[in-house]
C-alpha positions in Angstrom: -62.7 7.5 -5.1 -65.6 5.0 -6.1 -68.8 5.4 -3.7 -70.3 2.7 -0.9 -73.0 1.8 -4.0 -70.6 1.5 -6.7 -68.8 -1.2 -4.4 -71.8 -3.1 -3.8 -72.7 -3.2 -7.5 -69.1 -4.6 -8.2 -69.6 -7.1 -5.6 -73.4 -8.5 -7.1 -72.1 -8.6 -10.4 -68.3 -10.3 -9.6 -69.4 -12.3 -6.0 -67.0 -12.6 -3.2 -66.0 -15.4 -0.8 -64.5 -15.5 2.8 -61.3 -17.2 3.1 -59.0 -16.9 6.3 -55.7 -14.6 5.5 -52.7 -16.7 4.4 -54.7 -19.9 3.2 -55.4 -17.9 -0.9 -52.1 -18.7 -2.7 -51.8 -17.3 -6.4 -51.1 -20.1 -9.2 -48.4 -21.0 -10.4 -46.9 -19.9 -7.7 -44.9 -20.7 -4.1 -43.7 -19.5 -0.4 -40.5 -17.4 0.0 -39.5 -16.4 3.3 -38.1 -13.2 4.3 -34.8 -12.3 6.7 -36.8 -12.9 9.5 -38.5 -16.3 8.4 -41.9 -14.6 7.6 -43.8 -16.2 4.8 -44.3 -14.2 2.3 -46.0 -14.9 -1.8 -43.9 -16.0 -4.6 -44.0 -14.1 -8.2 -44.5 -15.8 -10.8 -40.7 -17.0 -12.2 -39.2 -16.8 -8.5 -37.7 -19.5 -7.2 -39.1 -21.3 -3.4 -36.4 -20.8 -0.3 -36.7 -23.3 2.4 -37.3 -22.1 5.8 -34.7 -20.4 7.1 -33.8 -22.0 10.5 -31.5 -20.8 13.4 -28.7 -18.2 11.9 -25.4 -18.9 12.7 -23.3 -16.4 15.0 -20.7 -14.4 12.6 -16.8 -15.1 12.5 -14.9 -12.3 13.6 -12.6 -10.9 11.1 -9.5 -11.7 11.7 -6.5 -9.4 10.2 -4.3 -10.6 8.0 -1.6 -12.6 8.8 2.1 -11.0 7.6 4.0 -12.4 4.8 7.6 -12.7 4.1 9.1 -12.1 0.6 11.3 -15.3 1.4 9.6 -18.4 2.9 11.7 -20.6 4.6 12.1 -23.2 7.6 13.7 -21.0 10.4 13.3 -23.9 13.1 15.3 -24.6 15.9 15.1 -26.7 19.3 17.0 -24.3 20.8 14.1 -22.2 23.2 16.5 -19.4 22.9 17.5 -19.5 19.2 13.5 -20.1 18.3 12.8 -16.6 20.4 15.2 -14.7 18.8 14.0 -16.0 14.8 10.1 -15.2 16.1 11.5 -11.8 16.7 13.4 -11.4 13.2 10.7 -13.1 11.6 8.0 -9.5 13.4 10.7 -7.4 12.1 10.8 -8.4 8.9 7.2 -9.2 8.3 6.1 -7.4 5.2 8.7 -5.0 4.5 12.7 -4.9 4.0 14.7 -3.5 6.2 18.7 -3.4 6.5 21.1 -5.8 9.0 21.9 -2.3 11.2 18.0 -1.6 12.0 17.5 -5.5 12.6 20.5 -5.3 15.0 19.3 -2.6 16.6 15.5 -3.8 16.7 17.0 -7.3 18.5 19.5 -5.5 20.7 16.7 -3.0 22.2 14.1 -6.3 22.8 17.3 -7.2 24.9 19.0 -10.2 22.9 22.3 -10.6 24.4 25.2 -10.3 21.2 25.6 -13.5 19.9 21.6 -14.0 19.8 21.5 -11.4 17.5 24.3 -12.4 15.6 22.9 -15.8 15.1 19.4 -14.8 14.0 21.0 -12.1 11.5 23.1 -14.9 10.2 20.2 -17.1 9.6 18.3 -14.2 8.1 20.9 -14.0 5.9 21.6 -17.4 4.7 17.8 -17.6 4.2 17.6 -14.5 2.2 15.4 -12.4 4.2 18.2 -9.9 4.9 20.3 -8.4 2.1 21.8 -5.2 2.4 22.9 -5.3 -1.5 19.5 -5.7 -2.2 17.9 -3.2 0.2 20.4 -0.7 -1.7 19.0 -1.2 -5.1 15.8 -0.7 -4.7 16.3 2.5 -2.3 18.5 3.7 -5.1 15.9 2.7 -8.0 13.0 4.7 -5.8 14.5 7.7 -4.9 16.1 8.5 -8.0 12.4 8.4 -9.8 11.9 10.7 -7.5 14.5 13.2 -8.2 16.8 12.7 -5.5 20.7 13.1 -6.7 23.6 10.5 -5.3 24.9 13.0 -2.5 21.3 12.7 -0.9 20.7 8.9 -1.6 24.4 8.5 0.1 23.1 10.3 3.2 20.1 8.5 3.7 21.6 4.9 3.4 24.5 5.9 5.4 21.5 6.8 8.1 20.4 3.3 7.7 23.6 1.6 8.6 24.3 0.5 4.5 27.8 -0.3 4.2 29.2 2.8 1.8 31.2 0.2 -0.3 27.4 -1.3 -1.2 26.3 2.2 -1.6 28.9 3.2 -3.9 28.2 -0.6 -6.4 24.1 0.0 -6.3 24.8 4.1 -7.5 27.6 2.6 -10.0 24.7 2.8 -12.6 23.6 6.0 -11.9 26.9 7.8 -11.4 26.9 9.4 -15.6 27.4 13.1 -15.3 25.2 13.4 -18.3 22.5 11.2 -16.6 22.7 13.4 -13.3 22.7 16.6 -15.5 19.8 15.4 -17.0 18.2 13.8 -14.2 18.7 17.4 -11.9 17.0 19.2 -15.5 14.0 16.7 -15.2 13.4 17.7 -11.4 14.0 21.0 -11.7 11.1 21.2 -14.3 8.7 19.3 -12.5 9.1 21.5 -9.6 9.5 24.9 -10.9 6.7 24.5 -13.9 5.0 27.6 -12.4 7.7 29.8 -10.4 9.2 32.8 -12.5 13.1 32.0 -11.8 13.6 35.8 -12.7 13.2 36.4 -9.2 16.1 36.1 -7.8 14.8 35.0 -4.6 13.0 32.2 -6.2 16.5 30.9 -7.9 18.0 31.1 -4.8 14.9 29.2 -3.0 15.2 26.7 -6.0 19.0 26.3 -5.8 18.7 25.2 -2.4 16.0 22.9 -2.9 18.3 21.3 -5.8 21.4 21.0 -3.0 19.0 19.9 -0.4 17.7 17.3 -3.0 20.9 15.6 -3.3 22.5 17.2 -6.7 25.8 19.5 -6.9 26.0 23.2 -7.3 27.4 22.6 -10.9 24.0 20.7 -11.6 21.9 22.4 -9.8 23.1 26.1 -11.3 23.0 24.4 -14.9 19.1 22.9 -14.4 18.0 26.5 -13.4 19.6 28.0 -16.4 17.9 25.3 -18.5 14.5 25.7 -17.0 14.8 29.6 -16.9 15.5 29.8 -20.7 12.5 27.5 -21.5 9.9 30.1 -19.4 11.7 33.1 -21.3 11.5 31.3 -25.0 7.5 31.5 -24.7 8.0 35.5 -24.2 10.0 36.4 -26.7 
């Protein structure tokens, strides 16, 4: 730390001046203001910010309106008609749903019958509702999954899907050689690390296979499969 004469030498040989604080302003340089409007010095290179004035309130977020898959015009005059469409257009607002869970959603809001049948029918013709379609990609899903047809049939059949539609959108997938394989691939992914010579664990994993939606015949033959591959390391 440099001493009380060291100082005053500095200050005989350099000299010193008296200048009110704020009014010494570096060259080449400007004023910047801070957040809170306080002037503060400018670096050389930095460019000068007028003064900030009043700051305006902020906007409240607002969330995200919902979208339909399907735009379309579902105007009516009719008070009654343009209730029930408001209420098919809430239902079906960012998802896909199928024409049982709508009628139920606009019979339990207390739509009298032919209020729900005319907004399904205008759903319909507008494309927003489509059973066949609904199918198809419940089908695609859950059979990436590893769910078999007896399953997928159960679920949609939950949902109010017409079985004929069921049966046309599980047309594709309906190959025994496709389900055998299909049963193999899920048995692997799930039974990687269980030894299926216990028998308790083929018997837990048989069940799993039935519950999943695949027959007995498939089932029994995707253990076999997935058994001999854990013995072949062994031997």
């Amino acid at each position: 730390m440099a001493r009380r004469r060291d100082i005053d030498k500095l200050k005989d040989a350099v000299g010193t001046f008296e200048a009110p604080i704020g009014a010494v302003q570096l060259p080449e340089t400007g004023v910047r203001y801070d957040k809170r409007g306080n002037p503060k010095p400018l670096q050389s290179g930095q460019d000068e910010h007028a003064e900030p004035g009043e700051r305006a309130p902020r906007a409240k977020k607002r969330p995200p309106e919902p979208t339909l898959e399907f735009t379309t015009d579902l105007f009516s005059p009719d008070p009654a008609e343009r209730k029930v469409l408001s209420a098919c257009h809430r239902a079906l607002a960012g998802q896909q749903i199928t024409t049982d869970k709508l009628r139920r959603k606009l019979v339990k809001a207390g739509f009298e019958p032919d209020e729900v049948d005319f907004g399904i029918d205008k759903c319909t013709v507008a494309g927003l509702l489509d059973d066949e379609r609904y199918a198809m990609q419940w089908v695609e899903s859950r059979v990436r999954r590893g769910h078999g047809p007896s399953r997928i049939r159960q679920d949609l059949a939950q949902r109010g899907v017409d079985r004929t539609i069921v049966d046309a959108a599980l047309a594709e997938h309906a190959d025994p050689e496709a389900l055998a394989d299909a049963a193999i691939e899920t048995a692997r992914r799930k039974f990687a690390r269980v030894d299926l010579e216990d028998r308790t664990a083929r018997a837990k994993a048989m069940r799993w296979l039935l519950t999943r939606g695949y027959s007995s015949s498939h089932a029994d033959a995707a253990i076999r499969v997935v058994r001999q591959e854990q013995a072949e390391p062994r031997s």
